[in-house]
N, C-alpha and C positions, 0 to 999 in steps of 0.2 A: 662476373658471369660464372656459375657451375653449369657443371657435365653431369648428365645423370651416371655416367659409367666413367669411372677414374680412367681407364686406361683411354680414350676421348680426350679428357683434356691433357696427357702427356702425347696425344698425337697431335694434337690443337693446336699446342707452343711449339713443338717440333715444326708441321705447319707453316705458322705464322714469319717464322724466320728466316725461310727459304725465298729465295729472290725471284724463283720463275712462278712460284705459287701467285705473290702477290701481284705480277706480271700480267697473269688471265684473269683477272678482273676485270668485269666488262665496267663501261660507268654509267653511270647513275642520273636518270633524266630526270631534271627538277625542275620548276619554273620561279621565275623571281619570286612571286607571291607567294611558293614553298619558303624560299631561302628567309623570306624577308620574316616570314613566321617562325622559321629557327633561330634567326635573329633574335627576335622576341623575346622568345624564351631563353635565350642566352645570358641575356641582357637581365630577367627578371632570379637566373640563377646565378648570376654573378653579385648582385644587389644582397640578394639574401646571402651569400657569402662575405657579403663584407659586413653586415650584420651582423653576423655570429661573431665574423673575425673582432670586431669590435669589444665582445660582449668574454673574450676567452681571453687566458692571462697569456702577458707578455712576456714571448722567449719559449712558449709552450708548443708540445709538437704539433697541437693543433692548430693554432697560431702558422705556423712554418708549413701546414700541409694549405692550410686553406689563400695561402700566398700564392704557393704551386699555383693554385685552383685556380685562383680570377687572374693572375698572371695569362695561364693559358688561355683562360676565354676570353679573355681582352684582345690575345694573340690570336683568339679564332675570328672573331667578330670581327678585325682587322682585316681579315685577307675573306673575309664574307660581303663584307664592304668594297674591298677592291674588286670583286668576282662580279658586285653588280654596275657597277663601273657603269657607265652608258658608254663613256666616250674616253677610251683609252687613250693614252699620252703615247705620241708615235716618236722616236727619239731623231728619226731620220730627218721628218723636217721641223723641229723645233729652234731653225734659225738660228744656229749657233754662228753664223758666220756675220750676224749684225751685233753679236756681243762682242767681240773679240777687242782686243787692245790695238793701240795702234802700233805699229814697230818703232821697235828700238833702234835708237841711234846708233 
């Protein structure tokens, strides 16, 4: 991203790393059918990144950034998956008490 005015993007970064800044954010109302469409495209630029990654020499930095790259979208896609979750895993009663072992002698 640029700033048209340099002195913007040093107040930008300054900004960005303050903890109550990022605090007031309000959030962001999306509907599955957004998400599932960011997905999409996630999905279609991580594909093309392993593409390339294929097609670049090995041990290159571009090799090492585009790892970064689908690394992280796979980690995004992952918790974009779990967000659309239907049916969340309740820990309280998932029966641990009919797994249990028997006691020890």
């Amino acid at each position: 991203m640029q700033f048209a005015h340099p002195a913007c993007a040093h107040n930008a970064v300054a900004l960005s790393s303050s903890a109550p800044f990022l605090g007031s954010r309000s959030p962001t109302d999306v509907t599955p059918e957004e998400v599932r469409m960011m997905m999409t495209y996630l999905r279609k630029a991580r594909d093309r990144a392993i593409q390339i990654r294929e097609r670049s020499p090995a041990g290159s930095y571009m090799e090492n950034v585009l790892c970064r790259t689908i690394d992280g979208i796979t980690l995004e896609l992952s918790q974009l998956d779990y967000l659309l979750a239907r049916k969340p895993i309740d820990p309280v009663n998932t029966g641990t008490a009919s797994n249990r072992m028997r006691p020890a002698i």
